[in-house]
C-alpha positions, 0 to 999 in steps of 0.5 A: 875472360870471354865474350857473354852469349850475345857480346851484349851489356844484356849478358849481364841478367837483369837488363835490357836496352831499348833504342829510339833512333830519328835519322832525319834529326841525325840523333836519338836515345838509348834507354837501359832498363833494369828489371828490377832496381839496381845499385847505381853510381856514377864517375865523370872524367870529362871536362864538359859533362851534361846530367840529370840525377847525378848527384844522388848516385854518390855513394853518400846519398840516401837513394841506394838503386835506380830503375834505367839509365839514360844516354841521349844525343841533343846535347842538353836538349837530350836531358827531356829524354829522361822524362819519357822514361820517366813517364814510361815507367810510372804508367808501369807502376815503377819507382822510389816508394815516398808515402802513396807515390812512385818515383822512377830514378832515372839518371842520363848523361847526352853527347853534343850532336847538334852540327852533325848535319842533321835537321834540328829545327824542331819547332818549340820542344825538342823531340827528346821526351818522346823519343825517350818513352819510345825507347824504353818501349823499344827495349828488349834483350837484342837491340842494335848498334852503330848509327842507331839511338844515342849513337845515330848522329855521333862523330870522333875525330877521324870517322863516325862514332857509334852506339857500340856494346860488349860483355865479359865472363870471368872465371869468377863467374860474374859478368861484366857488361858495357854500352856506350855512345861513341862522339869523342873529340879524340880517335878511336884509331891509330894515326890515319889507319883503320887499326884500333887503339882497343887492339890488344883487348879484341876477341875474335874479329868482333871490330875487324880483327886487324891487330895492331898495325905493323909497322906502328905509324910514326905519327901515331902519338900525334893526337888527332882531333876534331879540332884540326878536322871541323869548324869547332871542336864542341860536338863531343862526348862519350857516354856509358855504361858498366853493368855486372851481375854481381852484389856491390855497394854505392861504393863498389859500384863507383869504383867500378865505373872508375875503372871503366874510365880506363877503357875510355884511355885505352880505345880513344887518343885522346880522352877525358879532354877539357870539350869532352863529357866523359862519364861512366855510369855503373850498374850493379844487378845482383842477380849472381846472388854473390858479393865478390871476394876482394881479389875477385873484385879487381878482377872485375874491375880490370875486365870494366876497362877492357869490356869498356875498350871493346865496347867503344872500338864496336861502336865505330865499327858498327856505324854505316854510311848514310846520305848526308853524312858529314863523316865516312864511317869505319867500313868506308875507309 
């Protein structure tokens, strides 16, 4: 495996990310775009998740693609987001043909960011449906991370969290491609270090290139939390997606979110707790035009979960120091 052209989710053809980011609201959305439908599943490992549109995804549901995936802070007031996508999307003519109409398929999946120190007296109605049709005006093949849409106001247990993407090439050929939104309950590093638990997957120096930490701390497998850092441990949840350019089912492609959930294992300590959403959403492009052989397939299934690590362990790396901040970021530790 190697790193795609951008180290983006958009290496995976067919896709785009869009981000809307309110730093006085310490919050956002981050929109993937397909350019055409794509073949969608989903896995939640978390014992505390927030959806919309999940149920369709289940490889026995008629509904067989979407048009965008949705990962929003807000908690459930983040779920409105959907529908500015929505909207969005239907002034562009897209959607789920019924008779004479169109209906933009548009999951989402939000993190709990409401304690985050940020101004959430927004009057009536949460600002989530504008921010939502904002960022999928925002989207495009380059976009930013760290403190920036879904990942603006998120936290783990030791630093700030982030929006953090990453992407693998296989000698396959197929691509494989992760988003995410960092705001676990668990650490993304090892003990009080700056080292990352998604170490041994880094390429390069893309999240500081520090290895492993030697000696390793002996208080590492002590699980730190926000529960021994904050006032409540709710303010949770890691959201993603896993896209691929490669043909698969509803079935492969649930598989392949599935496998997903082990970069969560790999790059958080810990993960899928009973206060964290934990979900993976997969995406299927096709644009490879080819279906992977079944060897070729594990293959991609394995490069999910490191993709997966990468892409979390970037998220942290990427967010900055902020005024107000509840948390330092990585870069200050």
């Amino acid at each position: 495996m190697k790193p795609g052209a951008k180290n983006s989710i958009t290496d995976v053809a067919g896709l785009k990310v869009g981000n809307a980011t309110d730093h006085a609201l310490r919050s956002g959305v981050t929109v993937v775009v397909c350019d055409e439908p794509a073949t969608a599943a989903v896995q939640v490992l978390g014992g505390a998740p927030g959806t919309r549109e999940t149920d369709l995804l289940e490889p026995h549901n008629t509904v067989q693609t979407v048009d965008a995936i949705v990962l929003a802070g807000g908690s459930a007031f983040g779920l409105d987001a959907a529908s500015g996508v929505q909207a969005g999307l239907r002034e562009a003519g897209r959607g789920f043909a019924v008779g004479a109409f169109r209906v933009p398929i548009v999951p989402a999946a939000i993190l709990f960011d409401l304690m985050n120190g940020g101004d959430k007296d927004w009057g009536r109605y949460p600002p989530y449906r504008e921010l939502g049709y904002a960022a999928l005006a925002d989207a495009a093949a380059d976009f930013e991370t760290g403190s920036a849409g879904a990942g603006t106001g998120a936290l783990t247990a030791t630093v700030k969290g982030g929006l953090g993407s990453a992407s693998s090439v296989l000698e396959s050929g197929f691509t494989v491609g992760a988003l995410v939104a960092v705001n676990a309950l668990g650490s993304a590093t090892i003990g009080d270090t700056r080292h990352f638990w998604a170490a041994p997957f880094e390429e390069g120096d893309e999240f500081g290139g520090l290895g492993l930490p030697a000696p390793f701390p002996a208080d590492a497998r002590m699980p730190r939390t926000k529960l021994s850092r904050r006032p409540t441990g709710v303010e949770n949840t890691t959201i993603a997606v896993i896209a691929t350019d490669a043909m698969l089912s509803k079935a492969e492609a649930k598989r392949l979110a599935i496998a997903a959930h082990d970069g969560f294992a790999r790059a958080l300590w810990p993960a899928h707790t009973p206060l964290d959403g934990d979900l993976v959403f997969a995406l299927a492009t096709g644009r490879s035009g080819r279906a992977p052989a079944p060897e070729d397939f594990i293959a991609l299934c394995a490069a999910a979960a490191a993709t997966m690590a990468r892409a979390i362990a970037r998220g942290v790396h990427d967010a900055v120091p902020m005024p107000g901040d509840v948390m330092p970021s990585w870069s200050m530790r």
